[in-house]
BALOBA-1460 file (C-alpha; in Angstrom, 3 decimals):
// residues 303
<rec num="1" residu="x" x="0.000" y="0.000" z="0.000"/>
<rec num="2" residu="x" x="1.147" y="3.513" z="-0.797"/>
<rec num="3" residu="x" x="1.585" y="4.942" z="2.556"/>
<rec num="4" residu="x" x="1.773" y="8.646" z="0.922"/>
<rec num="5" residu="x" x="-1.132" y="7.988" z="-0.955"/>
<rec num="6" residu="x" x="-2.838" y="7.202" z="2.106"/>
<rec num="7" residu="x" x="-1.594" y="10.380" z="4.431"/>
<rec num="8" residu="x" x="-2.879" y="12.734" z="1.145"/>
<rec num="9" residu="x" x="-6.436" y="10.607" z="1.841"/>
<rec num="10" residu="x" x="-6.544" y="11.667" z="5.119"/>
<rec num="11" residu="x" x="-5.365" y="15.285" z="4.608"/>
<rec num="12" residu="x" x="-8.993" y="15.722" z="2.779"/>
<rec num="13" residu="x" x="-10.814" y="13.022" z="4.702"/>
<rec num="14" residu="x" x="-9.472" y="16.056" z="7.743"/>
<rec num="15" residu="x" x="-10.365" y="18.640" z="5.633"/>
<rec num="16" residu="x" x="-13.219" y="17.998" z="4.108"/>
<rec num="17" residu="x" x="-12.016" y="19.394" z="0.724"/>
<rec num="18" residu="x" x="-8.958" y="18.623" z="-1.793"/>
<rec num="19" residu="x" x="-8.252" y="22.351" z="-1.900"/>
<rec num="20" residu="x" x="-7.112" y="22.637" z="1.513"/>
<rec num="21" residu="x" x="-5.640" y="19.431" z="1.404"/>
<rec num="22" residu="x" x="-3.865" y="21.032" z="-1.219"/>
<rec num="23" residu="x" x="-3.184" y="24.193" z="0.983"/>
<rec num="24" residu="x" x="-1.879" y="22.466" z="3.851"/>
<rec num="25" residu="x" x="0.533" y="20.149" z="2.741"/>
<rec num="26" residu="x" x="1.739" y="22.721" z="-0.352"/>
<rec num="27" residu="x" x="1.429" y="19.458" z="-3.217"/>
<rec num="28" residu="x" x="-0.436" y="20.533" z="-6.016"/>
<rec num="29" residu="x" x="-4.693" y="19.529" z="-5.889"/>
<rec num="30" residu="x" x="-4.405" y="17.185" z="-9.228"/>
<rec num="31" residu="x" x="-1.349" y="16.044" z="-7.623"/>
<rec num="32" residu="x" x="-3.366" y="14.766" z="-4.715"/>
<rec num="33" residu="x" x="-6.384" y="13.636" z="-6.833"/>
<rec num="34" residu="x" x="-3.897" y="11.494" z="-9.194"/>
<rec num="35" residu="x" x="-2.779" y="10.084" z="-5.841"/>
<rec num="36" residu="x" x="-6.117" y="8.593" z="-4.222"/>
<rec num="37" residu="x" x="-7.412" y="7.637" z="-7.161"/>
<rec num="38" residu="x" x="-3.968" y="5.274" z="-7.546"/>
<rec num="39" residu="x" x="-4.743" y="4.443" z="-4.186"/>
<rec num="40" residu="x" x="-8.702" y="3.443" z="-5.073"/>
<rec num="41" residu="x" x="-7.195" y="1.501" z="-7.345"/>
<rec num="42" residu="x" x="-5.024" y="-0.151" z="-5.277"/>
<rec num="43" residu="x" x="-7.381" y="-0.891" z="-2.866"/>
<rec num="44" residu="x" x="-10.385" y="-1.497" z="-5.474"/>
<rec num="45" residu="x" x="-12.214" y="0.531" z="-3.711"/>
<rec num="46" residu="x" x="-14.130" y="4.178" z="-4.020"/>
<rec num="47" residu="x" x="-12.987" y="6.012" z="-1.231"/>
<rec num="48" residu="x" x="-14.670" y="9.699" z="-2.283"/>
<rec num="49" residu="x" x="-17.419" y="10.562" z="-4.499"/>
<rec num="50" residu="x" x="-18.683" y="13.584" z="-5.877"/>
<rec num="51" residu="x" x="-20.963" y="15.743" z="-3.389"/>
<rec num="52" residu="x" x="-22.074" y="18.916" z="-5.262"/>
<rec num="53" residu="x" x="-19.233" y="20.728" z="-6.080"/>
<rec num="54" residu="x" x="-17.365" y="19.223" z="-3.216"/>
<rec num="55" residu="x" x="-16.526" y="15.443" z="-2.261"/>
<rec num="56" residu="x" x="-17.555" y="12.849" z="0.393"/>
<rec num="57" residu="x" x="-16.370" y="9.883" z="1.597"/>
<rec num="58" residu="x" x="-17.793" y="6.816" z="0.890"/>
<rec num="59" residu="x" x="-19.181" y="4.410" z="3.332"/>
<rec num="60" residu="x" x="-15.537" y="2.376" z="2.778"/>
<rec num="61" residu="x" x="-13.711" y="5.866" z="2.275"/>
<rec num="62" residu="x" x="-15.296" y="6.265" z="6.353"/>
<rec num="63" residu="x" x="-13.753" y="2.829" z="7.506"/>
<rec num="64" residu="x" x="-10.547" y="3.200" z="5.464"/>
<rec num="65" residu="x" x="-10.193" y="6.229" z="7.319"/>
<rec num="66" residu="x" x="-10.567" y="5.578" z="10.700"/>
<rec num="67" residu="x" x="-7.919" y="2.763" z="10.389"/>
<rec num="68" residu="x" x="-5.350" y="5.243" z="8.874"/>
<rec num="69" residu="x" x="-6.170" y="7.503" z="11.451"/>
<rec num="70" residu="x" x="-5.211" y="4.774" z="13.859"/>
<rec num="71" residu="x" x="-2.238" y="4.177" z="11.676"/>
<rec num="72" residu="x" x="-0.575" y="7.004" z="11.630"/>
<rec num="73" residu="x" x="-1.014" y="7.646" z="14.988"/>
<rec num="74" residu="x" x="0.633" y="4.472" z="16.276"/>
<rec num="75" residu="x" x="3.866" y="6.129" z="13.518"/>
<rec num="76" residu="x" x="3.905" y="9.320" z="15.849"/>
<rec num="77" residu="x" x="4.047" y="6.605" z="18.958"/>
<rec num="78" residu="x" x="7.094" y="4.916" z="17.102"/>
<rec num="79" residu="x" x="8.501" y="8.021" z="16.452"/>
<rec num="80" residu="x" x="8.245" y="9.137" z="20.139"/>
<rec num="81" residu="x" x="9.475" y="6.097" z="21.290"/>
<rec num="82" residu="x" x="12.534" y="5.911" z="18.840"/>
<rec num="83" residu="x" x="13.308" y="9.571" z="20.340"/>
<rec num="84" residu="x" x="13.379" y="8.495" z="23.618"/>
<rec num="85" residu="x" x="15.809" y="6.026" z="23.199"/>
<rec num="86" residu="x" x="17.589" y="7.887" z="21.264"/>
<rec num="87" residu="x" x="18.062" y="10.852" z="23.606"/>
<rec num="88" residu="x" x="18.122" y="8.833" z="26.786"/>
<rec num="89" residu="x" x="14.054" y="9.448" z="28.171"/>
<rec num="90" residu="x" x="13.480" y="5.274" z="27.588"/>
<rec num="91" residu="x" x="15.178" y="2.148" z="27.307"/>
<rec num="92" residu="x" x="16.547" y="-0.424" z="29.919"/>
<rec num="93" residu="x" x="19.813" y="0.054" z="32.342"/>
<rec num="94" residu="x" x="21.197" y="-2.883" z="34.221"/>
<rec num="95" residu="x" x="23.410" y="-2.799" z="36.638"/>
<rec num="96" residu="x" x="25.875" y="-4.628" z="38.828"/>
<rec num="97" residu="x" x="27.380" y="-2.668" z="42.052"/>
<rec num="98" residu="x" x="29.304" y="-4.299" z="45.035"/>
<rec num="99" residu="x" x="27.846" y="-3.735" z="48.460"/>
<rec num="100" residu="x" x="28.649" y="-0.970" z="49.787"/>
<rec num="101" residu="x" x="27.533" y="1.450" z="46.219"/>
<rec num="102" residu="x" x="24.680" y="-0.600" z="46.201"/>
<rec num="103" residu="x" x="23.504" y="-0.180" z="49.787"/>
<rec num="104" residu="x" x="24.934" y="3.501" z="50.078"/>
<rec num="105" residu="x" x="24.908" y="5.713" z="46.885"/>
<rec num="106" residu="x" x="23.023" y="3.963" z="44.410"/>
<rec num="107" residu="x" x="19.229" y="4.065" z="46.268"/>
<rec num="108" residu="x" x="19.762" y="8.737" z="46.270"/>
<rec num="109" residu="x" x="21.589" y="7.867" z="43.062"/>
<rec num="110" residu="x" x="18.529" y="5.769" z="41.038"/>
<rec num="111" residu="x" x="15.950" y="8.459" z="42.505"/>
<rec num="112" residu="x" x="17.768" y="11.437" z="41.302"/>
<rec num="113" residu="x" x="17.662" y="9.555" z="37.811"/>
<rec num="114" residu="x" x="13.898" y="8.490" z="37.930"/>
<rec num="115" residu="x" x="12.835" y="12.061" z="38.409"/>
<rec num="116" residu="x" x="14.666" y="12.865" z="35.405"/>
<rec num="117" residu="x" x="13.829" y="9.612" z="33.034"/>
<rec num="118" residu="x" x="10.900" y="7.693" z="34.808"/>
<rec num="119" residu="x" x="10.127" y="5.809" z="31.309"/>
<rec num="120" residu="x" x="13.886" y="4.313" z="31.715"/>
<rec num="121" residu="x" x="13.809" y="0.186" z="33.260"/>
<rec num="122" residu="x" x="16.413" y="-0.372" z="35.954"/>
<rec num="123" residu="x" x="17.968" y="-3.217" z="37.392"/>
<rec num="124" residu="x" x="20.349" y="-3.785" z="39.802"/>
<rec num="125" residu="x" x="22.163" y="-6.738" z="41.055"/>
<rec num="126" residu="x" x="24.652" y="-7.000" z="43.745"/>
<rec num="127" residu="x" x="26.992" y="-9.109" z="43.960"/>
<rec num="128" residu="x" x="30.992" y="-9.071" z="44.537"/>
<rec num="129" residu="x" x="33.681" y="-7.664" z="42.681"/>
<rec num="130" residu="x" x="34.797" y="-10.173" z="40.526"/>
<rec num="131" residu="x" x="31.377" y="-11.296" z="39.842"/>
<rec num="132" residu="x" x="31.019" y="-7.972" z="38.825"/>
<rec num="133" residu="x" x="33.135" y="-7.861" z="36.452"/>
<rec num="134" residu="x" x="32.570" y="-11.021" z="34.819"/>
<rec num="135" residu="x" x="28.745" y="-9.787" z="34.463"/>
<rec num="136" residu="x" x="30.201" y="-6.741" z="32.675"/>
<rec num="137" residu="x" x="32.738" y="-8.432" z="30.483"/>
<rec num="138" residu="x" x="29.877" y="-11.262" z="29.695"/>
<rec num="139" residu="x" x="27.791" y="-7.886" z="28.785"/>
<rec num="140" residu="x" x="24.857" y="-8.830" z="31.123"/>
<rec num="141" residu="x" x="25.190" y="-5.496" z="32.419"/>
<rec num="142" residu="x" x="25.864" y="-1.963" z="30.919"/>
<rec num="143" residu="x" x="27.703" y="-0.467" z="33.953"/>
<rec num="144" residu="x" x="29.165" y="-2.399" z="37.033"/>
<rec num="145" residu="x" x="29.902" y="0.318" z="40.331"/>
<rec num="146" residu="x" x="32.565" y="-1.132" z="42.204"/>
<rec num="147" residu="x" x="33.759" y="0.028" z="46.157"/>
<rec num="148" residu="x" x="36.340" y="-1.739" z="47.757"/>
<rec num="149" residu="x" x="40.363" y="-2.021" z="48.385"/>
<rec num="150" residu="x" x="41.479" y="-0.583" z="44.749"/>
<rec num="151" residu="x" x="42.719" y="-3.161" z="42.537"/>
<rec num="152" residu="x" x="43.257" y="-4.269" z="38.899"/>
<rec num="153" residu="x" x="41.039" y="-5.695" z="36.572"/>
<rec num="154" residu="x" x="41.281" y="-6.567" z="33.444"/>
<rec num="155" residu="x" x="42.524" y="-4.306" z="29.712"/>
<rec num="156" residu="x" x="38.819" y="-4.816" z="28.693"/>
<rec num="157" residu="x" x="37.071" y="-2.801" z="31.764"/>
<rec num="158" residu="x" x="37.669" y="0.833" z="31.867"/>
<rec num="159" residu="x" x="37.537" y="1.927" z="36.162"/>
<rec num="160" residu="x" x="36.878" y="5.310" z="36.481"/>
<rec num="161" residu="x" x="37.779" y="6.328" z="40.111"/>
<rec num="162" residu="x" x="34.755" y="8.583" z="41.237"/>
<rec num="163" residu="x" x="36.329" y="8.995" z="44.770"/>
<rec num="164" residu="x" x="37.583" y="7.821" z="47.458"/>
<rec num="165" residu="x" x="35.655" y="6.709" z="50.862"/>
<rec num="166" residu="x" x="37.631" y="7.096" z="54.204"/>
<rec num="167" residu="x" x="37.414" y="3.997" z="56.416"/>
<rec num="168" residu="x" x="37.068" y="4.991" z="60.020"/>
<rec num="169" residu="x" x="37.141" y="3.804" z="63.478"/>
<rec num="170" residu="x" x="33.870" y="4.557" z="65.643"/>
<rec num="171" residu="x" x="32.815" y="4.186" z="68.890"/>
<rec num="172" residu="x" x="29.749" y="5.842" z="70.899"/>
<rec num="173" residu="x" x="29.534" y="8.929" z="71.914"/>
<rec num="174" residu="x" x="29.979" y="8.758" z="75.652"/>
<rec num="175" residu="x" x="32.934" y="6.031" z="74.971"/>
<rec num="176" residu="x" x="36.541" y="7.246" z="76.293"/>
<rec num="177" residu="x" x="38.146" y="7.398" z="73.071"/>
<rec num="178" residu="x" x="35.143" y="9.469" z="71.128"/>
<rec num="179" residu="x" x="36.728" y="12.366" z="69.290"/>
<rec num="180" residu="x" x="40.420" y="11.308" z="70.338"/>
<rec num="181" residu="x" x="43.440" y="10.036" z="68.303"/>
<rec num="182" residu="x" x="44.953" y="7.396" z="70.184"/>
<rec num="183" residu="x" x="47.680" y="4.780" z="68.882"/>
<rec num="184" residu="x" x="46.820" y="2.005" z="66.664"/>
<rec num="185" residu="x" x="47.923" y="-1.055" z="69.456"/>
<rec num="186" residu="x" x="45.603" y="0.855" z="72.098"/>
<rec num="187" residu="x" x="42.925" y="0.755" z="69.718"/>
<rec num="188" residu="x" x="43.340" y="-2.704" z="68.986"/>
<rec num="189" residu="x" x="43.218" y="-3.915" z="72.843"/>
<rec num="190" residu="x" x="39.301" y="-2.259" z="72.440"/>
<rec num="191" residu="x" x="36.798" y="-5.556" z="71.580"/>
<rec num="192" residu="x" x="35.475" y="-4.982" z="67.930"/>
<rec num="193" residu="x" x="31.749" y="-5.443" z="66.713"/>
<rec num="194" residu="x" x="32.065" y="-6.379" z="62.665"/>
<rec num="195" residu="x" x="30.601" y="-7.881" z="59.991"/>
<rec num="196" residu="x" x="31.350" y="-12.048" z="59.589"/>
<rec num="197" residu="x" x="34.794" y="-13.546" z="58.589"/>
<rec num="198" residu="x" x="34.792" y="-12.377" z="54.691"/>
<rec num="199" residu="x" x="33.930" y="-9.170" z="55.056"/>
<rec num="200" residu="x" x="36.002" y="-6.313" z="53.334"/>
<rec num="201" residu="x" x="36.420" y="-4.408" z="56.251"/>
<rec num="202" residu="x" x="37.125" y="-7.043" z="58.357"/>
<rec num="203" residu="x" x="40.143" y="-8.099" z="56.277"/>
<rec num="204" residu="x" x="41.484" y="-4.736" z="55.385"/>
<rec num="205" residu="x" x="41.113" y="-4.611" z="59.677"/>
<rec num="206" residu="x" x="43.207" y="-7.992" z="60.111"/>
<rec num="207" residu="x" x="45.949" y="-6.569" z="57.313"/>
<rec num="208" residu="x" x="46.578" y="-3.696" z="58.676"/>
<rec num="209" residu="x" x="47.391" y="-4.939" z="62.256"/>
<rec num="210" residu="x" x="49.320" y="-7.506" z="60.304"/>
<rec num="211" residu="x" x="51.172" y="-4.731" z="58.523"/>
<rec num="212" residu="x" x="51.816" y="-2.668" z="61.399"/>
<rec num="213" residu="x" x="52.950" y="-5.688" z="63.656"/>
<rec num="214" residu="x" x="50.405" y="-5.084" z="66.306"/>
<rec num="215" residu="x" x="47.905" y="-8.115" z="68.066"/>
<rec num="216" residu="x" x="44.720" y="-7.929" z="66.037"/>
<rec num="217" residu="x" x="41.826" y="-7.270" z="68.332"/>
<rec num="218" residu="x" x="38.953" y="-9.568" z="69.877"/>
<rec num="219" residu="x" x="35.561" y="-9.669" z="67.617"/>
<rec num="220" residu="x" x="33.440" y="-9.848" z="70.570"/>
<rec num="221" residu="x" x="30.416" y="-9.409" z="68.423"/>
<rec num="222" residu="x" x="29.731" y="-10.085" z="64.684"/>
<rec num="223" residu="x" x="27.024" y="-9.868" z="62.559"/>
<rec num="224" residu="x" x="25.820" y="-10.440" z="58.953"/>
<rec num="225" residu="x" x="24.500" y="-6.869" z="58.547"/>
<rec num="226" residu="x" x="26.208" y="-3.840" z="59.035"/>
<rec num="227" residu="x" x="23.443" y="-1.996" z="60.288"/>
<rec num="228" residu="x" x="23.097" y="-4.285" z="63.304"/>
<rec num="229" residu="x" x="26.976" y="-3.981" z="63.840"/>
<rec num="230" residu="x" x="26.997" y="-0.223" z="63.878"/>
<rec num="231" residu="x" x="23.546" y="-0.137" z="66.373"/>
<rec num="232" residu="x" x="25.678" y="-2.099" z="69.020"/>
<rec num="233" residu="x" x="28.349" y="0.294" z="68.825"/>
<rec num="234" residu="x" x="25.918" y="3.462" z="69.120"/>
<rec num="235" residu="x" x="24.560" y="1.363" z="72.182"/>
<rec num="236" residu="x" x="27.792" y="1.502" z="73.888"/>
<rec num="237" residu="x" x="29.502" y="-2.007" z="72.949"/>
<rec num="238" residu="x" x="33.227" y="-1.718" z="71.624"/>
<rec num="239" residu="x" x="34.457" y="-0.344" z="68.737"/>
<rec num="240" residu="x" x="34.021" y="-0.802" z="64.996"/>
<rec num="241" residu="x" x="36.032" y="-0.222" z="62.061"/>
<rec num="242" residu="x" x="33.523" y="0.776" z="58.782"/>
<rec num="243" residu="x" x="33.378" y="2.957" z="55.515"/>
<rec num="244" residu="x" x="32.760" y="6.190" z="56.754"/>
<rec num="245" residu="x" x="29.273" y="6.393" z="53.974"/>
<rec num="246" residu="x" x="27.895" y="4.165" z="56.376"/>
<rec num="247" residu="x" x="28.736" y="5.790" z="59.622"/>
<rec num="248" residu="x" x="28.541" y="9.608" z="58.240"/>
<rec num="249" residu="x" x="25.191" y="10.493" z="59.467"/>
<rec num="250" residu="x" x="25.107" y="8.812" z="62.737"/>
<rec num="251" residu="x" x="28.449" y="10.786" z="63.797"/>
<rec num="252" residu="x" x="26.781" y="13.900" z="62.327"/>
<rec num="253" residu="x" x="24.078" y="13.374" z="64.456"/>
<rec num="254" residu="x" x="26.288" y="12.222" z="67.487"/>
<rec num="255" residu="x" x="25.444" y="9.070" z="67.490"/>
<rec num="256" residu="x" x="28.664" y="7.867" z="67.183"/>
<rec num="257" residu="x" x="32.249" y="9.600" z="67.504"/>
<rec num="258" residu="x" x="35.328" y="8.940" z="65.066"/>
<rec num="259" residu="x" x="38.818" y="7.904" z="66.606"/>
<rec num="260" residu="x" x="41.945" y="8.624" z="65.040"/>
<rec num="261" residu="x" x="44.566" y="6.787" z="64.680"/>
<rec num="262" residu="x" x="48.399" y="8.046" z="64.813"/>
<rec num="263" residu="x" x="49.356" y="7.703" z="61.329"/>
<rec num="264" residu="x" x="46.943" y="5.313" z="60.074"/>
<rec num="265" residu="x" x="44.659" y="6.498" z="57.081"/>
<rec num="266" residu="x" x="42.796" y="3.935" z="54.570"/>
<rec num="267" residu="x" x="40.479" y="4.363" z="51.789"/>
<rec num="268" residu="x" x="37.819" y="2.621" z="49.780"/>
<rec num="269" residu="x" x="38.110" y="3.219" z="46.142"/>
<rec num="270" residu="x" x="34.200" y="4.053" z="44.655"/>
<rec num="271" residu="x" x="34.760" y="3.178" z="40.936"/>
<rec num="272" residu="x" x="32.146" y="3.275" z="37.751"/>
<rec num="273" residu="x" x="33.467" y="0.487" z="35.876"/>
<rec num="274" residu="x" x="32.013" y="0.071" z="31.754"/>
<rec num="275" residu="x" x="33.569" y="-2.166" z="28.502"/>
<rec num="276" residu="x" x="36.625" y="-0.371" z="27.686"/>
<rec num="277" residu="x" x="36.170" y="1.353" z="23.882"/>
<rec num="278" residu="x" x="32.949" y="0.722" z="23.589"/>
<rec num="279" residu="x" x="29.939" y="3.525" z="23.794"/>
<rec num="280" residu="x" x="27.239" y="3.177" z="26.170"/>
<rec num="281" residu="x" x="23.738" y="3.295" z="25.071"/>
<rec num="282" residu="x" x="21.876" y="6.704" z="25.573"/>
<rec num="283" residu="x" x="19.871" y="5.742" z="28.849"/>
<rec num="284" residu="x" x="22.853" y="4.142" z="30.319"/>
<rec num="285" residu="x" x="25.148" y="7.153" z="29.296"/>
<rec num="286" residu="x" x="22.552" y="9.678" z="31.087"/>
<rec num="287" residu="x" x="23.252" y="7.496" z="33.932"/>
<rec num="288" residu="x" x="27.234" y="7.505" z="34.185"/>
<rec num="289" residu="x" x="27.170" y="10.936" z="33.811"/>
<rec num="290" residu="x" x="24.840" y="11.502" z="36.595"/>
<rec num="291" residu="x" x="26.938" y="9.428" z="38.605"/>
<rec num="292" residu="x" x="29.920" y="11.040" z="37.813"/>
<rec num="293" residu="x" x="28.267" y="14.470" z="39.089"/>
<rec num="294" residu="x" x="27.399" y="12.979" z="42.218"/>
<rec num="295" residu="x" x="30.641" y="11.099" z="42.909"/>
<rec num="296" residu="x" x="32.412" y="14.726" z="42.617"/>
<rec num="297" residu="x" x="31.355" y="15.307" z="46.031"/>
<rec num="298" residu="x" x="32.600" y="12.423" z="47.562"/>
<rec num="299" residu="x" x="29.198" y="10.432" z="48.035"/>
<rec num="300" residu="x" x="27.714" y="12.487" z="50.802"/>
<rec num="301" residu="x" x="24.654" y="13.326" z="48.174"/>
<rec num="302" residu="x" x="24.106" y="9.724" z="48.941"/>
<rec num="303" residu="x" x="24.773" y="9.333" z="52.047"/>
């Protein structure tokens, strides 16, 4: 079927006349005319008929029109739709993020970008660092976020450092050490509340009283979550040693006090990881970007 045919039909099906048919698309009225009749005959069908010294459409000119009316406006839907992906408004972003981005700066992260594209799909799964990466290399995700002890991964993943999170010792408020610096073996001889043998902070705990040649200290208390960890603390139970995105607000709100440590400083490295040389789609892109904005300030907009 001539599709251009058909849109001149419905310019004077709209109309009512082939003169402003003529007028409103600027193409010649026996132009037009030549045009539906090709299409009448395409369709072996009359579609207008003479109606003084106007025109009217037939009782199959009605019904053909309707259904092009429906037609062409499922082509502006396509059309919208193409746009969107195009510029970023639609489409699907998945995602794989290590625990602490996905617990800590995604959640502000993924509402800042709904607000902007609420038509965009997003998925999220968190998982490890390695696993990670192998989702990212295997292309089951467009974008892997990454927060841990910086390391190297492999030529194919570009890591784009976005910042980088302090760790820090806490205790409560009223404890004897809140808001002191005190020496790292003093600290040590405190009992520790932390997450379960495995855990990232744990380890980087255990290394560095390995690298500094002092006793590692007693995990009186250890749980799965770090939430419950960090409520113990703020209760008034020993000391813990956590990224300082998940201990930020409670110190603000003197909850819990910092301790520091006599010449001891570690980091987390928060890293947007993608496929090295190869462009992200437009919803996706929108994303990074967003990220990247936010990471400038060191997490705390999601905190």
């Amino acid at each position: 079927m001539n599709l251009h045919a058909l849109r001149l039909f419905r310019h004077v099906a709209d109309t009512g006349s082939v003169t402003r048919a003529s007028e409103r698309v600027s193409i010649s009225q026996p132009a037009i005319t030549s045009q539906i009749r090709k299409l009448e005959g395409e369709l072996g069908v009359r579609l207008l008929e003479p109606d003084g010294r106007g025109i009217r459409l037939t009782d199959a000119g009605r019904q053909v029109d309707e259904l092009a009316r429906r037609l062409f406006a499922v082509e502006q839907q396509i059309e919208r739709l193409a746009h969107g992906y195009a510029e970023g408004s639609r489409g699907q972003i998945r995602l794989a993020a290590t625990y602490l981005p996905a617990n800590y700066l995604l959640p502000a992260w993924l509402a800042r970008f709904r607000q902007r594209h609420e038509d965009v799909e997003l998925s999220v799964r968190t998982t490890n660092s390695s696993e990670a990466m192998r989702l990212l290399l295997a292309m089951e995700v467009d974008l892997a976020l990454y927060g841990g002890l910086p390391e190297a991964h492999p030529a194919e993943i570009r890591a784009e450092e976005l910042f980088r999170d302090e760790l820090w010792f806490v205790v409560s408020s009223s404890h004897r050490y809140a808001g002191r610096q005190v020496p790292l073996e003093r600290m040590m001889a405190e009992p520790f509340v932390q997450r379960e043998p495995g855990s990232s902070t744990r380890e980087r705990l255990l290394a560095l009283c390995r690298t500094h040649s002092v006793p590692e200290p007693t995990i009186s208390l250890q749980f799965n979550g770090l939430h419950e960890s960090i409520r113990a603390v703020s209760a008034g139970y020993g000391a813990s040693f956590v990224s300082s995105l998940v201990v930020r607000e409670a110190v603000r709100r003197g909850e819990l006090s910092r301790v520091e440590i006599e010449g001891v400083q570690l980091h987390n490295s928060i890293a947007l990881c993608t496929r090295r040389g190869e462009p992200l789609p437009p919803a996706a892109a929108a994303l990074a970007e967003l990220i990247r904005s936010s990471g400038a300030d060191g997490g705390k907009s999601g905190g």
